[in-house]
C-alpha positions as CSV (number, residue, x, y, z in Angstrom):
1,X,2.9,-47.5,37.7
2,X,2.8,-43.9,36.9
3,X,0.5,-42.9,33.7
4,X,2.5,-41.9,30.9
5,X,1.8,-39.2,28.5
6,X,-0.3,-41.3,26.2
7,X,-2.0,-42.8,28.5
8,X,-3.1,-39.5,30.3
9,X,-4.1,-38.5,26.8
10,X,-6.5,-41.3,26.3
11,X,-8.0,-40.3,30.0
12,X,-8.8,-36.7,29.5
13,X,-12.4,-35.3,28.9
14,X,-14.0,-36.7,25.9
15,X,-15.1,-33.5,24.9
16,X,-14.1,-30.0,24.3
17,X,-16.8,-28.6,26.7
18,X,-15.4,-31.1,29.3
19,X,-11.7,-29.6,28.6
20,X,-12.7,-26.5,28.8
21,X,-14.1,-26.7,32.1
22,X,-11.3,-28.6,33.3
23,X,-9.4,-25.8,31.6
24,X,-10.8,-23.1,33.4
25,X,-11.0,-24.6,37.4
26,X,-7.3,-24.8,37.0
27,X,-4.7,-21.8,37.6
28,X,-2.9,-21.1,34.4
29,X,0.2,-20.0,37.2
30,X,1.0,-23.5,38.3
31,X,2.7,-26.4,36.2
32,X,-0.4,-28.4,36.7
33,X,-2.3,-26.1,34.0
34,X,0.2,-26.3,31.7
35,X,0.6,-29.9,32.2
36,X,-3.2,-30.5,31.6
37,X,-2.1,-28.4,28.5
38,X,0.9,-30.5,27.0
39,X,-1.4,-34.0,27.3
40,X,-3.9,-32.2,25.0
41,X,-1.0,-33.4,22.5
42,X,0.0,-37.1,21.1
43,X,3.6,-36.2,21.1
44,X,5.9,-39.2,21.8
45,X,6.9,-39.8,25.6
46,X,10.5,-40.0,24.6
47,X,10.9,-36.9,22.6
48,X,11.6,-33.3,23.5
49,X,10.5,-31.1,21.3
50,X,11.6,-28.1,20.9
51,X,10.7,-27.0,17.1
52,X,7.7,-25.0,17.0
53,X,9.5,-22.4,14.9
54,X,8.9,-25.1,12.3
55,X,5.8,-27.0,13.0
56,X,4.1,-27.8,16.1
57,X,2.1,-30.4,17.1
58,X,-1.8,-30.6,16.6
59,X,-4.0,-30.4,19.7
60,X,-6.5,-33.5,20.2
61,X,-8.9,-31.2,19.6
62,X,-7.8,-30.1,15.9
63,X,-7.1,-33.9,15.1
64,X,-10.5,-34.4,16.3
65,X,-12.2,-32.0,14.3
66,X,-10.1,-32.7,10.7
67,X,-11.2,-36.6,11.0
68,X,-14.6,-35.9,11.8
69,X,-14.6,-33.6,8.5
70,X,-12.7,-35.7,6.3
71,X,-14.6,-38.4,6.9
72,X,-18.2,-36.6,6.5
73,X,-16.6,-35.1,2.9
74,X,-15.4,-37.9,1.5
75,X,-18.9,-39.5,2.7
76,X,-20.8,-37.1,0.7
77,X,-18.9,-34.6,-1.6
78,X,-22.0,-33.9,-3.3
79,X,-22.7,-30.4,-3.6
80,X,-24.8,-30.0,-1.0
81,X,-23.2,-31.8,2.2
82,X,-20.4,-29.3,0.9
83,X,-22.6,-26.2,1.2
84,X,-21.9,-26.1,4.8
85,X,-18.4,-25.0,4.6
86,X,-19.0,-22.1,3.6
87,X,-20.3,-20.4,6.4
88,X,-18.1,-22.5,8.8
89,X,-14.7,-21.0,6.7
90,X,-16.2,-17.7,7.4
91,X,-16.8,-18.3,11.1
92,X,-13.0,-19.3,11.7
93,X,-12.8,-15.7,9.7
94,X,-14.3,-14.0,12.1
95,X,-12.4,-15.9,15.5
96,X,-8.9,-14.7,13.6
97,X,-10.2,-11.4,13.1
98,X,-11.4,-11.2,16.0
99,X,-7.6,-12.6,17.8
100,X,-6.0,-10.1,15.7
101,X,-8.0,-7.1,16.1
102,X,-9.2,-6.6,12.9
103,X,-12.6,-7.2,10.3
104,X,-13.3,-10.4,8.9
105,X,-13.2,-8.9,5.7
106,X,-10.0,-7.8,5.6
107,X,-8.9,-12.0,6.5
108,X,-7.9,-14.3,3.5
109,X,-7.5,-17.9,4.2
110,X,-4.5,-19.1,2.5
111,X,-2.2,-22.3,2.4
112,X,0.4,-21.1,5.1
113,X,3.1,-17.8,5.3
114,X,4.7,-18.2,2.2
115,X,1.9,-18.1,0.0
116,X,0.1,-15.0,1.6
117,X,3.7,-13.1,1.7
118,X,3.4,-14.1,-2.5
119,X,0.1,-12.7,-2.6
120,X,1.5,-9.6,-1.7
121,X,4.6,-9.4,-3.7
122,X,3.1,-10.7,-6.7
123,X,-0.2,-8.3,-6.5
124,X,1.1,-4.9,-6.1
125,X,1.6,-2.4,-8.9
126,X,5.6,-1.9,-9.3
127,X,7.2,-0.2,-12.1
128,X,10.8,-0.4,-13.1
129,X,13.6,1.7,-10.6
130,X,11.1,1.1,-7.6
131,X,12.7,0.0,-4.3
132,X,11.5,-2.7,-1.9
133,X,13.4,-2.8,1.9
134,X,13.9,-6.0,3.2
135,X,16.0,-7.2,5.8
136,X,18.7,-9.9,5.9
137,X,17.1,-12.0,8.4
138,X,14.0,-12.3,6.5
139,X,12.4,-15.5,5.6
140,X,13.0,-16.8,1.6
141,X,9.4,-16.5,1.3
142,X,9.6,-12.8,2.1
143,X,12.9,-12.3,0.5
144,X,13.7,-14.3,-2.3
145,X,10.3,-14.0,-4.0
146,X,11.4,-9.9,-4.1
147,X,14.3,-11.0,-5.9
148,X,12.6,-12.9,-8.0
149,X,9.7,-10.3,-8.9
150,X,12.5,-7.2,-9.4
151,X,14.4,-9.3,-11.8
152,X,11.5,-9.9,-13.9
153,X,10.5,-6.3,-13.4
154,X,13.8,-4.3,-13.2
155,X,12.8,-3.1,-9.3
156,X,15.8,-2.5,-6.6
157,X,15.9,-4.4,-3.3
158,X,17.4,-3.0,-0.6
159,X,18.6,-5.5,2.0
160,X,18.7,-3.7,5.3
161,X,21.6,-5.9,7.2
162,X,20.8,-7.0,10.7
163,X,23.2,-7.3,13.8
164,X,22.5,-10.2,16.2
165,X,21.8,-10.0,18.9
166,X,19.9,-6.7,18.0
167,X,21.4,-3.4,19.6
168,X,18.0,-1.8,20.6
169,X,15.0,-1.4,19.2
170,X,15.6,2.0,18.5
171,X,18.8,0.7,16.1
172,X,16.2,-1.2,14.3
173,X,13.7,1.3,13.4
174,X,16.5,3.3,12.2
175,X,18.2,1.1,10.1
176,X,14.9,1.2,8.6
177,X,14.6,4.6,7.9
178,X,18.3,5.2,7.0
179,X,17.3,2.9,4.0
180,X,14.0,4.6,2.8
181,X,14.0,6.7,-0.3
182,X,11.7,9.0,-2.7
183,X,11.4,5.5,-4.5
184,X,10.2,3.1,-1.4
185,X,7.3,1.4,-2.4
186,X,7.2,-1.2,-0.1
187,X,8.6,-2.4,3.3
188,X,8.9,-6.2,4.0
189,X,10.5,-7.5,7.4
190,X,9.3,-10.1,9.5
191,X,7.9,-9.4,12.7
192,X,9.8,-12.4,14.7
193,X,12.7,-13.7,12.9
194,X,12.9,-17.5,12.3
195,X,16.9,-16.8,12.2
196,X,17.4,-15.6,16.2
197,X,13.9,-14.6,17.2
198,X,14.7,-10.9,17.0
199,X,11.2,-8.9,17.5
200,X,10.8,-6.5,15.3
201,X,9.5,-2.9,17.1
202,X,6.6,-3.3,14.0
203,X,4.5,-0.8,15.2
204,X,7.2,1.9,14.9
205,X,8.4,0.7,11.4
206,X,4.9,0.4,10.0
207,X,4.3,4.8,11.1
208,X,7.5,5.1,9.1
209,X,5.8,3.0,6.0
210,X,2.4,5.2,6.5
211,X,3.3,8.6,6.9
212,X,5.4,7.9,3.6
213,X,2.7,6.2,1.7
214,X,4.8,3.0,1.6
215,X,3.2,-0.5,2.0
216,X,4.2,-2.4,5.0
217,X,4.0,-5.4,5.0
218,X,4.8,-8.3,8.0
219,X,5.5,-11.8,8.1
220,X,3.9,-13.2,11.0
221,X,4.8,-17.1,10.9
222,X,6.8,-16.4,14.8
223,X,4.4,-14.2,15.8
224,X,1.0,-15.4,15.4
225,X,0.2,-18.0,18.1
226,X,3.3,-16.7,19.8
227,X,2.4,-13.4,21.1
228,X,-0.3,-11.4,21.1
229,X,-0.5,-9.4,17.9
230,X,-2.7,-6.6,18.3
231,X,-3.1,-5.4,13.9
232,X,-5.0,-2.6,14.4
233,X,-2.6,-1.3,17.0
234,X,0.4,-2.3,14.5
235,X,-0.9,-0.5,11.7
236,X,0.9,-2.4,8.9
237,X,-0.8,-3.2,5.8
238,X,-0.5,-6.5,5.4
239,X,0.1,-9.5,7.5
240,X,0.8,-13.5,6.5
241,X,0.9,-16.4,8.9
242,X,0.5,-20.1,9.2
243,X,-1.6,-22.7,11.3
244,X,1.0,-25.1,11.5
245,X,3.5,-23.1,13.8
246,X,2.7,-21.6,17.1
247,X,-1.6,-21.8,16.5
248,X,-1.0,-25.6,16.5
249,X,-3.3,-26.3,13.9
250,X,-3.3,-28.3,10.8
251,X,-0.9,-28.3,8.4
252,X,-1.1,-26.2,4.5
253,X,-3.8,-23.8,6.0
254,X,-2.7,-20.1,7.0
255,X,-4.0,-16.8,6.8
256,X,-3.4,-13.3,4.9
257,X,-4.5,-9.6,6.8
258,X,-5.2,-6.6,3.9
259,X,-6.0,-3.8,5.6
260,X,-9.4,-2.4,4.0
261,X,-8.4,0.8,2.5
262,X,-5.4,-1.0,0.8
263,X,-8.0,-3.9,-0.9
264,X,-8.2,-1.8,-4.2
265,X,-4.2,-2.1,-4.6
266,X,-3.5,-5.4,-4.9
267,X,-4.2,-7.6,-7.3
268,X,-5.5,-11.1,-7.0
269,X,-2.8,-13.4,-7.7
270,X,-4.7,-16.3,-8.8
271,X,-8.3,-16.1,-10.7
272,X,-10.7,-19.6,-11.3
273,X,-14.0,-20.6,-10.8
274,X,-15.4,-18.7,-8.2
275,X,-13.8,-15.5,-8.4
276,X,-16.0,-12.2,-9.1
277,X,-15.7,-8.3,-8.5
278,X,-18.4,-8.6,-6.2
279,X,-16.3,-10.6,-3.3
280,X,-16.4,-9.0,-0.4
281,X,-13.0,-8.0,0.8
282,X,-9.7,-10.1,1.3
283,X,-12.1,-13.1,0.0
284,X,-11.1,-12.2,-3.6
285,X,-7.4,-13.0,-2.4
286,X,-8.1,-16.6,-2.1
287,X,-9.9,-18.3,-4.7
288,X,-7.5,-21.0,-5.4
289,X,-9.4,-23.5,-6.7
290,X,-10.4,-27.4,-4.8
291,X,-9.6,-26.9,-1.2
292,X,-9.5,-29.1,1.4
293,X,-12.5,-27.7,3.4
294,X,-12.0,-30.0,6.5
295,X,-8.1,-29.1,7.0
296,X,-9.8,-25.3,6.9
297,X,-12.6,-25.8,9.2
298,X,-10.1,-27.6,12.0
299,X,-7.6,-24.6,11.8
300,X,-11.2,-22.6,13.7
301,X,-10.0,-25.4,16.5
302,X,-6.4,-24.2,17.0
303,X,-7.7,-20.7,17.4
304,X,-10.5,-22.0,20.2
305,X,-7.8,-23.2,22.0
306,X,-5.7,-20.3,21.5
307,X,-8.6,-18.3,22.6
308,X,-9.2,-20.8,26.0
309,X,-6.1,-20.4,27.1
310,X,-5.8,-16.5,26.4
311,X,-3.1,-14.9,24.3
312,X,-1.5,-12.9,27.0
313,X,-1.3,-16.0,28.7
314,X,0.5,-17.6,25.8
315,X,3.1,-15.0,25.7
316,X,3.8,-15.2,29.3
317,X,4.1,-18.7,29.4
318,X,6.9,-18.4,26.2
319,X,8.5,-15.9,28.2
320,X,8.9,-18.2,30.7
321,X,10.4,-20.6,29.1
322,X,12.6,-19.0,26.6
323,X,14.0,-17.0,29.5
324,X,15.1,-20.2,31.8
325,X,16.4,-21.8,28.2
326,X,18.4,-18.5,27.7
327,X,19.6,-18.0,31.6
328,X,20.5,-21.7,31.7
329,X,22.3,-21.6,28.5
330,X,24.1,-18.6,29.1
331,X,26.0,-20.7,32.0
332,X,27.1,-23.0,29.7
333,X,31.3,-23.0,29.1
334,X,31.9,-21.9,25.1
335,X,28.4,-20.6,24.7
336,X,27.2,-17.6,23.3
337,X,23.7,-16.9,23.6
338,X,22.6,-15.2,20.0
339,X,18.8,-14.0,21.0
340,X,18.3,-10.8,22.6
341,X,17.3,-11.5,26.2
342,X,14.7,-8.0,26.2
343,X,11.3,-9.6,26.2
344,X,10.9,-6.6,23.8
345,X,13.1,-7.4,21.8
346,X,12.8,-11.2,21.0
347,X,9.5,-14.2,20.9
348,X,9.6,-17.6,21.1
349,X,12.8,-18.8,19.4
350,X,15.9,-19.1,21.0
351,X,19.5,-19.8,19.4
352,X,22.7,-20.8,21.1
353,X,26.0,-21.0,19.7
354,X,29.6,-23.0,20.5
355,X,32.0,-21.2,18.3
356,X,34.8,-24.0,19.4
357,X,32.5,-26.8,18.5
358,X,31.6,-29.1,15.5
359,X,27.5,-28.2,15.5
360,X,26.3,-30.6,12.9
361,X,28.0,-33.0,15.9
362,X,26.3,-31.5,18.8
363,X,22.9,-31.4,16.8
364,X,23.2,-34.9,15.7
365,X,24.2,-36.6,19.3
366,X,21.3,-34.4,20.6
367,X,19.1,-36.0,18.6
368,X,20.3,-39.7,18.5
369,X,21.6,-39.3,22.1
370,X,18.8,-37.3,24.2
371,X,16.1,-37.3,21.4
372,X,16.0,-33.7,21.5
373,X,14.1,-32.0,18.2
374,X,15.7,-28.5,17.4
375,X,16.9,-26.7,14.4
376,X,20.5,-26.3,13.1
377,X,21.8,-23.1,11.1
378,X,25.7,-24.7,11.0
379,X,27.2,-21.4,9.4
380,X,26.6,-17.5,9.1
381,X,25.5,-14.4,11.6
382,X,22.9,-17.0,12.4
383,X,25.0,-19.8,13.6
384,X,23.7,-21.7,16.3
385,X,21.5,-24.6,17.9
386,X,17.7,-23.0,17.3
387,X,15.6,-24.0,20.0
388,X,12.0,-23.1,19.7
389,X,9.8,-23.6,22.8
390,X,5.5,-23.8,23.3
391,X,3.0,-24.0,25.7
392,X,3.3,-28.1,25.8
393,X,6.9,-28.2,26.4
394,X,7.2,-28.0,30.5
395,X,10.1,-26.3,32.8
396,X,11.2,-29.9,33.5
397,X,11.7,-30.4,29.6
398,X,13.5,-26.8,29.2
399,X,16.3,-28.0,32.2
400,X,16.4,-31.8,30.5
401,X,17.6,-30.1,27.5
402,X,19.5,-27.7,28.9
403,X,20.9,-31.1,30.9
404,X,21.6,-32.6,27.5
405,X,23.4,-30.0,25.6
406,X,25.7,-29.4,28.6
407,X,26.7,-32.9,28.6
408,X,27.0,-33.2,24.6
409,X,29.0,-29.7,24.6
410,X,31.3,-31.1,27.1
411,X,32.0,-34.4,25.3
């Protein structure tokens, strides 16, 4: 009776040295690696997910580290069992600083993307007639909050509009220029776009932002986890991101990058107990009150694993996979293939359109039918079926769901 996934779940290595030796004896270019990788998750035999644009999984790992903590806090929340967190929160500091290239000080630990993005918006020092770019395929987190923060200070947004699939990068960095004035205070895009997965050429936008004194700043929820984001080569100012989506970690924990010479110019957005002038860097961005200290310490998990199995790694394997979903798709009668196929030029999310067909149906017999876990965007430039690959979804997964929406499509 062959061992399902559950089952070789319960069987691996009891412990994280154990894993990572197993880890490491086995080449990362067979399907066996990534296979040891996938049953490092409890997700349900009969489901194919393909949703990480969203929220992915925990690894056992993470799981096992937020139990143990919860367990010893809620043992003894005195004081002084709770003393220990703080120099475990600024260990995970360090191993994202370190993933990203930059100082620990310039990290914040925040609640997920959408709060660090608000940090930034709400913290910088606008005045009336000043301009903020944003693009149309930006996140509501990195969009809407502008909206909301010019109306209440009379500033201008200027959407930049965005063709999918993207022309080239060149086209993009352009646009971007094309919409920059004497009055640009601030550029906001996102670096992978939740929308189509078009990758933003950052790098290039963020030497516009600097040679003009503008503040550049990136949302990296589809990026971090995803690729390997190299900040200091980037060069943008700031940079939000959550544990929940491609890092695999818990839930309501995330993280926000100031670069150091920008500290001085924003704001804190929140101020309690805690909070002093004498904070070292981005730690005066997160004093938010009552945290939940083991949820933090397990995100340091996600970021071991990360780290195990090697970024570049990670991006090849997405690569992979979004590249068969995209080739296979691409045969499909009626469908139109929205994501850029340029590794350059797109990440992890993948989104496939039929124009002749009812999509809520599709999505819903999908799911009821074939259990497969995607996305919908049912109207708009954005229209589609949103399928968002990771490193525990296999090749056989990627052509059972391929299988699946070419019988639904057909239907």
């Amino acid at each position: 009776m062959p061992t399902t996934r559950r089952g070789l779940f319960a069987l691996l290595p009891p412990s994280w040295f154990a894993y990572t030796q197993l880890l490491q004896a086995a080449d990362s270019s067979t399907e066996s690696y990534w296979n040891l990788i996938k049953h490092e998750f409890p997700l349900d035999d009969s489901l194919l997910y393909f949703n990480a644009a969203n929220v992915c999984p925990a690894s056992r790992l993470v799981l096992d580290r937020y139990q143990h903590f919860l367990r010893d806090f809620h043992a003894n929340p005195s004081f002084q069992n709770r003393e220990k967190y703080v120099p475990l929160e600024d260990r995970l500091r360090g191993k994202i600083a370190k993933l990203l290239r930059v100082s620990a000080d310039e990290i914040a630990l925040t609640r997920n993307t959408s709060e660090g993005s608000n940090l930034v918006v709400r913290g910088l020092d606008l005045k009336a007639g000043d301009e903020v770019i944003i693009t149309s395929h930006n996140h509501p987190s990195n969009n809407d909050s502008w909206k909301v923060r010019a109306r209440r200070d009379d500033l201008t947004i200027v959407p930049v509009a965005v063709t999918v699939p993207a022309v080239s990068a060149t086209a993009l960095v352009d646009s971007i220029r094309a919409a920059i004035t004497s009055r640009t205070k601030v550029i906001a895009i996102t670096h992978v776009t939740s929308t189509t997965g078009i990758r933003f050429p950052a790098k290039e936008i963020a030497a516009l932002a600097k040679e003009r004194g503008i503040w550049m700043h990136l949302d990296g929820a589809q990026s971090f986890g995803a690729i390997d984001v190299d900040l200091a080569d980037i060069g943008c100012d700031s940079f939000a991101a959550s544990a929940h989506k491609w890092p695999m970690g818990p839930l309501e924990a995330g993280l926000l990058y100031v670069k150091a010479s920008r500290h001085k110019q924003l704001w804190p957005s929140i101020v309690t107990a805690g909070w002093s002038d004498t904070l070292v860097g981005a730690r005066k961005f997160e004093v938010f009150g009552q945290r939940d200290d083991a949820r933090l310490v397990s995100f340091e998990a996600a970021i071991d694993f990360l780290a195990l199995m090697d970024m570049t790694k990670v991006e090849a394997r997405l690569a992979l996979l979004t590249g068969r979903l995209k080739q296979e798709f691409a045969k499909l009668p009626g469908a139109q293939v929205r994501t850029n196929v340029e590794a350059g030029l797109s990440g992890g999310v993948v989104k496939v359109d039929f124009p002749k067909l009812d999509l809520k149906t599709v999505y819903d017999r999908l799911w009821n039918d074939h259990k497969v876990a995607i996305a919908l965007t049912a109207t708009g430039d954005s229209r589609g079926l949103r399928f968002s690959p990771h490193v525990y979804n296999t090749l056989a997964e990627v052509d059972r769901a391929v299988a699946a929406v070419r019988q639904v499509a057909r239907a």
